[in-house]
N, C-alpha and C positions, 0 to 999 in steps of 0.2 A: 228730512232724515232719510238716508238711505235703507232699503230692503235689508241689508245683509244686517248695519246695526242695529236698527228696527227687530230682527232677527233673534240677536244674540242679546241684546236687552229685553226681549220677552221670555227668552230662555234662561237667561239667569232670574228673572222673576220666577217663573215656572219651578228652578229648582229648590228656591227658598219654599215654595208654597206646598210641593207636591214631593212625597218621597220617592223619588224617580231618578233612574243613572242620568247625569249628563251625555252617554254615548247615547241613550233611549230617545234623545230628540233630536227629532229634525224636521224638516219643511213639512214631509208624509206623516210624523206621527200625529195617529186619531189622540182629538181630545177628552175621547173616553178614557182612554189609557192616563193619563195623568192623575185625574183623582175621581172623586164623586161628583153629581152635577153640584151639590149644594157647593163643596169644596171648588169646583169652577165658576161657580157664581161670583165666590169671594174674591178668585181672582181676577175677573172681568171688572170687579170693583175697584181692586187694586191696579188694575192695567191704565182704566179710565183716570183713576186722578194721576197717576203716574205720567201720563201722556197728556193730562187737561183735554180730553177728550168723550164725547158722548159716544154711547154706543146704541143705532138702533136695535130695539127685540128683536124685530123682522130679520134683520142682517146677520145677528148674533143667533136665530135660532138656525141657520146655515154653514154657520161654523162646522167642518168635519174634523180639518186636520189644524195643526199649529200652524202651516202655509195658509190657509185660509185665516186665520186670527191675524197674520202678521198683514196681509194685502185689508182686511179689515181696518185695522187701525191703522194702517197707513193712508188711505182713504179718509178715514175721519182727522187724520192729521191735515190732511194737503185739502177738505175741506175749512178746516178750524181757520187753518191758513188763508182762505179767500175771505171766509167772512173775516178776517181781521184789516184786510187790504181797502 
């Protein structure tokens, strides 16, 4: 999967979960700004079966911006990927 729909597939997630303008995200926005941590937990949860994906704590507790979530899971995608090879 590509970066950019990788992207826009997490951001439209993002807008179902969080009350937040669509202009309000992009690569730079911090993901304090979206909701609460509990309320980002939720969606870390939702992200991961959405993408059949694990996510490290360690990795996830370096998350700052929505650019950092999207190279996250793109990562645990294009690993998922090898182990399935």
């Amino acid at each position: 999967m590509e970066t950019l729909d990788l992207h826009e597939r997490l951001c439209a997630m993002a807008l179902k979960r969080f009350p937040i303008n669509a202009q309000a995200i992009s690569s730079q926005t911090p993901v304090q700004s979206l909701g609460d941590s509990l309320d980002f937990v939720d969606f870390l949860s939702d992200v991961e079966a959405a993408f059949k994906v694990d996510l490290v704590n360690e990795d996830i507790a370096q998350i700052q911006t929505v650019g950092d979530l999207v190279n996250l899971v793109a990562r645990a995608i294009q690993g998922q990927a090898a182990k399935v090879t």
